[in-house]
C-alpha positions in Angstrom: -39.3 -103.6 -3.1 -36.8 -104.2 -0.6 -37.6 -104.2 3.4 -33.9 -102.2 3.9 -34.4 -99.5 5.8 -32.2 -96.2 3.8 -29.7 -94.9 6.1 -29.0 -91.8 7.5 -27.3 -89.3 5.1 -24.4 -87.0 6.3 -26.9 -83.7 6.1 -29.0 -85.2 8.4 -26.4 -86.1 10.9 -25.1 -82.5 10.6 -28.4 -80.7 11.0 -28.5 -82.9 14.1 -25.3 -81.6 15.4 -25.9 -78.3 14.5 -27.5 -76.5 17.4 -25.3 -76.6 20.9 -28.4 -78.3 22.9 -28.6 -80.9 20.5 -25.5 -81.8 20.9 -25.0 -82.0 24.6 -27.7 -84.0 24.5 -26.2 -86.4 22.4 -23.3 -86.8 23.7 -25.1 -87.3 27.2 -26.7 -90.1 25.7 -22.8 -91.3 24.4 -21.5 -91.1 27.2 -23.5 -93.4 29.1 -21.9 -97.0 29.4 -25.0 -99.2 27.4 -28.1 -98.7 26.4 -29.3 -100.1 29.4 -28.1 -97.0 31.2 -30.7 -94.7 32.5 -32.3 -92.2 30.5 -31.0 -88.4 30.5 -33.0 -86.3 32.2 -33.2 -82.8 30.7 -32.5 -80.8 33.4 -29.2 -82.9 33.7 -28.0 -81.0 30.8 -25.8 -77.8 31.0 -26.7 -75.2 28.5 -26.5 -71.4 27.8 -30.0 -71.0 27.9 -31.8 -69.7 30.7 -34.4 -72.4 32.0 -37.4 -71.3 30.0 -36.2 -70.7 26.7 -34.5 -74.2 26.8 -37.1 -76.0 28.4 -39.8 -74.2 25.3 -36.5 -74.8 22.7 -35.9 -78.7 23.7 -40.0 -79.4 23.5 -40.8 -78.1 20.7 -37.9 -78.0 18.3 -34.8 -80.0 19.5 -36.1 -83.3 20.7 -39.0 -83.4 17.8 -35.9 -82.7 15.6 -33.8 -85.5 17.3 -36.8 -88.1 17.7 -38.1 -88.0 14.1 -34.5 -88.8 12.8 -34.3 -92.2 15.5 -31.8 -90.7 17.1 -33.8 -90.9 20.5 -36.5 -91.7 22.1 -38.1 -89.4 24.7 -40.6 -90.1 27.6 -42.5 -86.9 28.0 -43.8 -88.4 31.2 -40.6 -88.3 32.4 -38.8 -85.5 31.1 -36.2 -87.6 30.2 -34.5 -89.4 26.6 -32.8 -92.0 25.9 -30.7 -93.6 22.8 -32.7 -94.1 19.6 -33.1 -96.9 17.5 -30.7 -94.6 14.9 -28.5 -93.5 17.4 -25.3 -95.5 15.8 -25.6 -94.0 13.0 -24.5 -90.7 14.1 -22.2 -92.4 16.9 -18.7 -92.0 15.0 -19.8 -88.0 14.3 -20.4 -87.6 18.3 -17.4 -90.0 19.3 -15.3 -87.7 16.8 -16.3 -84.6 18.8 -16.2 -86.1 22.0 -12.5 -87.5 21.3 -11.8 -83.5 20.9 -13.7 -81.8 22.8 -10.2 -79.8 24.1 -9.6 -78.6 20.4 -12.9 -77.2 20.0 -14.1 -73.5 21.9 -16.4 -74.4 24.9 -19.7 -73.4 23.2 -19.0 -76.0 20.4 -19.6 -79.0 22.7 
């Protein structure tokens, strides 16, 4: 048996992009220069959500959601995430979005 790791299929890259929070969050996390950077806090964020439905939405459903896939790595200490050890694999989706951000509606990204 091989010690390859499989990589990340398409789906999962789009069920990661497919809530708004998530992807703000990720592309946060693109954003930043490195990887030495410094993590993204949560409340950094902007979102549609008011304060307490994001803050219940983030801990219990998006970040899980995002961790799990190695897309990031959170520090629940600290409120704050930073890039995953699978975060390149969904890199050229996010720089894709990111590149046109003015073609999409604001909601999108």
């Amino acid at each position: 048996m091989s010690g390859k790791v499989a990589a990340t299929s398409f789906e999962a890259c789009l069920e990661a992009l497919a809530h708004v929070e998530r992807r703000r969050l990720l592309l946060a996390l693109l954003n930043g220069a490195s990887d030495e950077d410094p993590p993204v806090a949560l409340y950094q964020l902007d979102s549609d959500a008011e304060d307490d439905t994001l803050k219940l939405s983030m801990h219990h459903v998006h970040l899980p959601k995002l961790e799990a896939s190695g897309f990031i790595d959170v520090d629940r200490q600290q409120h704050s995430v930073t890039r995953g050890p699978r975060f390149n694999e969904i890199r050229p989706l996010l720089e894709l979005l990111d590149d046109n951000r003015e073609r999409f509606p604001d909601s999108w990204v």
